[in-house]
C-alpha positions in Angstrom: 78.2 64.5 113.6 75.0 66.1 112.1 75.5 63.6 109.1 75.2 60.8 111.7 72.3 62.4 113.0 70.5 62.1 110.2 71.5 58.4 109.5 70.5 57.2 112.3 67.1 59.2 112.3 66.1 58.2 109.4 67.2 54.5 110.3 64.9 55.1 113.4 68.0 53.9 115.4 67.3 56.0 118.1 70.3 54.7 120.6 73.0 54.9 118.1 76.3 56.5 119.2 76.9 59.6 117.4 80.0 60.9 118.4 82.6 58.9 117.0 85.3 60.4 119.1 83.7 59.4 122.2 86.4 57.1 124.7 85.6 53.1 125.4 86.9 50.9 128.7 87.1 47.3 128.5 85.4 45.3 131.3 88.7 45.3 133.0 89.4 48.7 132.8 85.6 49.3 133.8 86.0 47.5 137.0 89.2 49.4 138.2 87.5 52.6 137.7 84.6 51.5 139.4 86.3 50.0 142.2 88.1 53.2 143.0 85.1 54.9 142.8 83.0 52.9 145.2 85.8 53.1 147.8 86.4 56.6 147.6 82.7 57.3 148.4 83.3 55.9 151.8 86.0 59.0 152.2 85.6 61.9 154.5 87.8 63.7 151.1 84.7 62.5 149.0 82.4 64.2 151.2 84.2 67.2 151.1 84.8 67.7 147.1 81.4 66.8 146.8 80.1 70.2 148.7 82.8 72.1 146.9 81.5 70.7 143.3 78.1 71.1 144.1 78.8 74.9 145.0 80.7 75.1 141.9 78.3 73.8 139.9 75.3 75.5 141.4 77.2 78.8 140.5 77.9 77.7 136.9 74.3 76.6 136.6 73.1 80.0 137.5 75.1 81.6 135.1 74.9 79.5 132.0 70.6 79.1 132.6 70.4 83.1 133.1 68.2 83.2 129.8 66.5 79.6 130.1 62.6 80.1 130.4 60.3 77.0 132.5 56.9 76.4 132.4 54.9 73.7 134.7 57.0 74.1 138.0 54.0 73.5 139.4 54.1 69.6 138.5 56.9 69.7 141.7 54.2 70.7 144.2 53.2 67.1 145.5 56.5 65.9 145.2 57.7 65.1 148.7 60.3 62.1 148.1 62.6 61.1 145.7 61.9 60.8 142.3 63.2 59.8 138.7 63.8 62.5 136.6 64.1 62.1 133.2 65.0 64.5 129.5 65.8 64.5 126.2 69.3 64.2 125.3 71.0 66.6 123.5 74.3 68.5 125.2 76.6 68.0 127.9 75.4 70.8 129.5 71.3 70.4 129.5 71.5 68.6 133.1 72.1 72.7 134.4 68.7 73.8 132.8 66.9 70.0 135.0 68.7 71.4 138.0 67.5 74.9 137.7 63.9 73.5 137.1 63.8 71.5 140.1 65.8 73.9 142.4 65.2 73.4 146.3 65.3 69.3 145.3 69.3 67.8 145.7 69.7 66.3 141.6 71.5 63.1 141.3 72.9 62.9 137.9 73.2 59.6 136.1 76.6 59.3 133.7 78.4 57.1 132.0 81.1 55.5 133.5 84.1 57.3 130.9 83.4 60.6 132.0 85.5 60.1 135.6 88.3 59.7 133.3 87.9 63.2 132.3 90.7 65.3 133.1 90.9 69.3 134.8 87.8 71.0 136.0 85.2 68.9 134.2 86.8 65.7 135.5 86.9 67.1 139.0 83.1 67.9 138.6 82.0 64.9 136.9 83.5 62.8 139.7 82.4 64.9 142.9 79.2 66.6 141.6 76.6 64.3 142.3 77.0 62.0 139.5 76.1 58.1 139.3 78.2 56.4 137.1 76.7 53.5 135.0 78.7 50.4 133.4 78.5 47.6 131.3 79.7 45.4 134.0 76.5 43.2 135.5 77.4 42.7 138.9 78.4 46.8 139.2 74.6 46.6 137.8 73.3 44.9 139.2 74.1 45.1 142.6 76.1 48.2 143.3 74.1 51.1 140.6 70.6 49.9 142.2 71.9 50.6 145.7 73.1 53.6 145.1 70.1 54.7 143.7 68.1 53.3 146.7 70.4 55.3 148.8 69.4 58.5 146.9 66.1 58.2 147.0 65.6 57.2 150.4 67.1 61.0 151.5 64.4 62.6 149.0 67.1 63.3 146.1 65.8 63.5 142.4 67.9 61.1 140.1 68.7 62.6 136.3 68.3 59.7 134.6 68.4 60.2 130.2 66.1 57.4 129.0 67.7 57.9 125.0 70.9 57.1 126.4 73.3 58.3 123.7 73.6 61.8 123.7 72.5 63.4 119.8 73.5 67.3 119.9 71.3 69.9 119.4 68.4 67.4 118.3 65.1 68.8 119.2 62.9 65.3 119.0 62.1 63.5 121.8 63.3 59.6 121.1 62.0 57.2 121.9 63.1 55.7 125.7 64.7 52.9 127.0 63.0 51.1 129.9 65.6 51.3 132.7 64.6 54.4 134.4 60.7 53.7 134.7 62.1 50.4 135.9 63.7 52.0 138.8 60.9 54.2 139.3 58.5 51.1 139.8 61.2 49.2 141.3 61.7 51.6 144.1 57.9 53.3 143.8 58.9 56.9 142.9 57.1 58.9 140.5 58.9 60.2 137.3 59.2 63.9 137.0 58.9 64.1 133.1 60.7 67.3 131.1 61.2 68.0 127.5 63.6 70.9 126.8 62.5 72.6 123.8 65.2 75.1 121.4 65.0 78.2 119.0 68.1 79.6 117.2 69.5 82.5 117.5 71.5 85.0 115.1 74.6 85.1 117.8 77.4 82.7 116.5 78.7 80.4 118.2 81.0 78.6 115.8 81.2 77.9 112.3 78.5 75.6 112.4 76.5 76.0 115.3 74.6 79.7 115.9 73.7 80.3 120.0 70.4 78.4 121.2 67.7 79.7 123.5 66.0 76.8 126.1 62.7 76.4 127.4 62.3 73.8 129.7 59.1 72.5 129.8 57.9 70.0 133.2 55.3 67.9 132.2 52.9 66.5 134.5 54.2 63.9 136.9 54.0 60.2 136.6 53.1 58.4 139.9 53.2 54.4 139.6 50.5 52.3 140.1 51.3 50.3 143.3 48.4 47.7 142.1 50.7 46.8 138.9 53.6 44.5 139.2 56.6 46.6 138.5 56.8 45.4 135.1 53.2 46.6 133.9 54.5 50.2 135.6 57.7 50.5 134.0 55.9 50.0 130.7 52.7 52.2 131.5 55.5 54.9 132.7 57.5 54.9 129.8 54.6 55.0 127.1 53.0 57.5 129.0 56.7 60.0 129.4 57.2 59.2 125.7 53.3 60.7 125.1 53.7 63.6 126.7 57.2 64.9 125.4 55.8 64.2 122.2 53.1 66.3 122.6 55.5 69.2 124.1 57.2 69.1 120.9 54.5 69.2 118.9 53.2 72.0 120.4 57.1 74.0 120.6 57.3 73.4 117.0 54.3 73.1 115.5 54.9 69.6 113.9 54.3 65.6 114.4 57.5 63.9 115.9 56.6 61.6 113.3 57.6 64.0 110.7 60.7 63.0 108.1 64.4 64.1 109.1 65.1 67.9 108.6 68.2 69.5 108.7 66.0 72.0 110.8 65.9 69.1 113.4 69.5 70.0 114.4 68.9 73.6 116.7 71.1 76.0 115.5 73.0 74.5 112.7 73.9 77.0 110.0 74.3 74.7 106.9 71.3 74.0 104.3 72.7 70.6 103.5 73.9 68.1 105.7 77.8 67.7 105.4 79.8 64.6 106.0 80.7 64.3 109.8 
C-alpha cells in the first residue's frame, strides 16, 4: 500500500486507487443496491436504525477522538444553514475527528456506494449512520445524489464530502481536489467549511508497520460563495481557494512546502526507512 503511495505521488496522480483489495459493482449490480437503498429510506425501520446508528456512532466518536486536539472552531460561528464540509483523506475512521469538530451541527457523510455491502456492525453503520452513497450510475447522479443532498441542506445538516476521493492511508498532504463538492456548494449556495487534519507519530505500536498517530484537526476559515458568480466561476474560486488554505495548514504542521518530493515520512506513523513492495 505505502509502495503505491509513493507511485502515485510521485506520478502526481492524486485520485489513484491505492488499495488494491478494495470491492467493485457493475452498473447492474450498482443499481440494485441503490434501488434498495432509496426505497428503504422511505421506511419507518430506516428511521429508526438511523437514531440507533447515530447514537452508536456518536459514542464511538467520543471514544476513539478522546486525544484529538482542534483549533479554529470558531470558523462555525456564522454558520446557520447547511454547509459542505470537506478533508483530506486518509483513514476510514477520520470522519469521527469532522464530526467531533462540528459537534451541535447533524454530519451527513458522503460514501461510496460498496461500503452498504459491508457486512456486521460496520455494515449496519455504514447504511443507517447518516451516510450518502455515491455511484457511477448517471441518472442515480444525477438526479437522485443531488436531491438528497438538497434535502440535507435544506434541514441545516453539514454534508462530509472528501474532494481527493480515493482514500491514501496515513498520508499527511493535502491533494489536490476534485470539483464536485464546491459544485454542490455553489449549486445549492452553501459555504464550504474547509478542515485539514494534521498527524504526529507516536512510539505506541500499533502493528508491524504502523506505530499509533496523534490528530489535530485544524478548521480553516469558511468559504462563502459569491452569489454574483455563475455557479461555475464559484465552484472554481472555492476549490482553489480550500486547496490554498490546507496547503498552508500543512505547511505550517510540518514545517515544509506541499510541493516538496515524496518522503517515506509522508506516510504518518510508518515504521520502515524504505518503502517495501505493497
Amino acid at each position: 500500500m505505502v509502495a503505491n503511495i509513493a507511485t502515485a505521488a510521485q506520478a502526481h496522480n492524486w485520485y489513484a486507487k491505492v488499495e488494491t483489495n478494495d470491492p467493485a459493482l457493475t452498473i447492474a449490480e450498482q443499481q440494485q443496491v441503490l434501488a434498495a437503498y432509496l426505497r428503504r429510506r422511505q421506511t419507518l425501520g430506516f428511521h429508526l436504525n438511523t437514531g440507533i446508528a447515530r447514537a452508536l456512532m456518536g459514542t464511538a466518536a467520543r471514544l476513539e477522538t478522546a486525544g484529538v486536539t482542534i483549533s479554529g472552531a470558531e470558523q462555525l460561528a456564522g454558520i446557520t444553514g447547511g454547509a459542505i464540509v470537506t478533508s483530506n483523506h486518509f483513514s476510514p475512521v477520520e470522519n469521527m475527528i469532522v464530526r467531533k469538530a462540528v459537534r451541535g451541527h447533524r454530519l451527513m457523510i458522503v460514501s461510496q456506494l460498496t461500503n452498504l455491502q459491508m457486512g456486521g456492525m460496520l455494515g449496519y453503520l455504514m447504511n443507517y449512520a447518516d451516510t450518502l452513497p455515491v455511484s457511477t450510475t448517471t441518472q442515480y447522479m444525477g438526479r437522485d445524489f443531488p436531491a438528497l443532498l438538497e434535502a440535507n441542506l435544506a434541514r441545516n445538516r453539514f454534508i462530509l464530502i472528501y474532494p481527493e476521493a480515493e482514500m491514501w492511508f496515513n498520508y499527511t498532504r493535502p491533494r489536490p481536489p476534485k470539483r464536485g463538492a464546491y459544485y454542490y456548494a455553489a449549486r445549492f449556495g452553501v459555504p464550504v467549511v474547509s478542515c485539514f487534519i494534521s498527524m504526529a507519530p507516536t512510539a505506541k505500536a500499533m502493528s508491524a508497520d504502523f506505530t499509533a498517530v496523534q490528530f489535530h484537526m485544524h478548521v480553516l476559515p469558511t468559504i462563502w460563495p459569491d452569489h454574483a458568480k455563475s455557479v461555475r466561476d464559484n465552484a472554481q474560486q472555492m476549490m482553489q481557494q480550500d486547496y490554498a488554505q490546507k496547503c498552508a495548514a500543512y505547511q505550517a504542521a510540518y514545517g515544509q512546502a506541499v510541493t516538496a518530493p515524496f518522503s517515506p515520512q509522508d506516510i504518518a506513523g510508518w515504521r520502515h526507512a524504505t518503502i517495501k513492495e505493497a
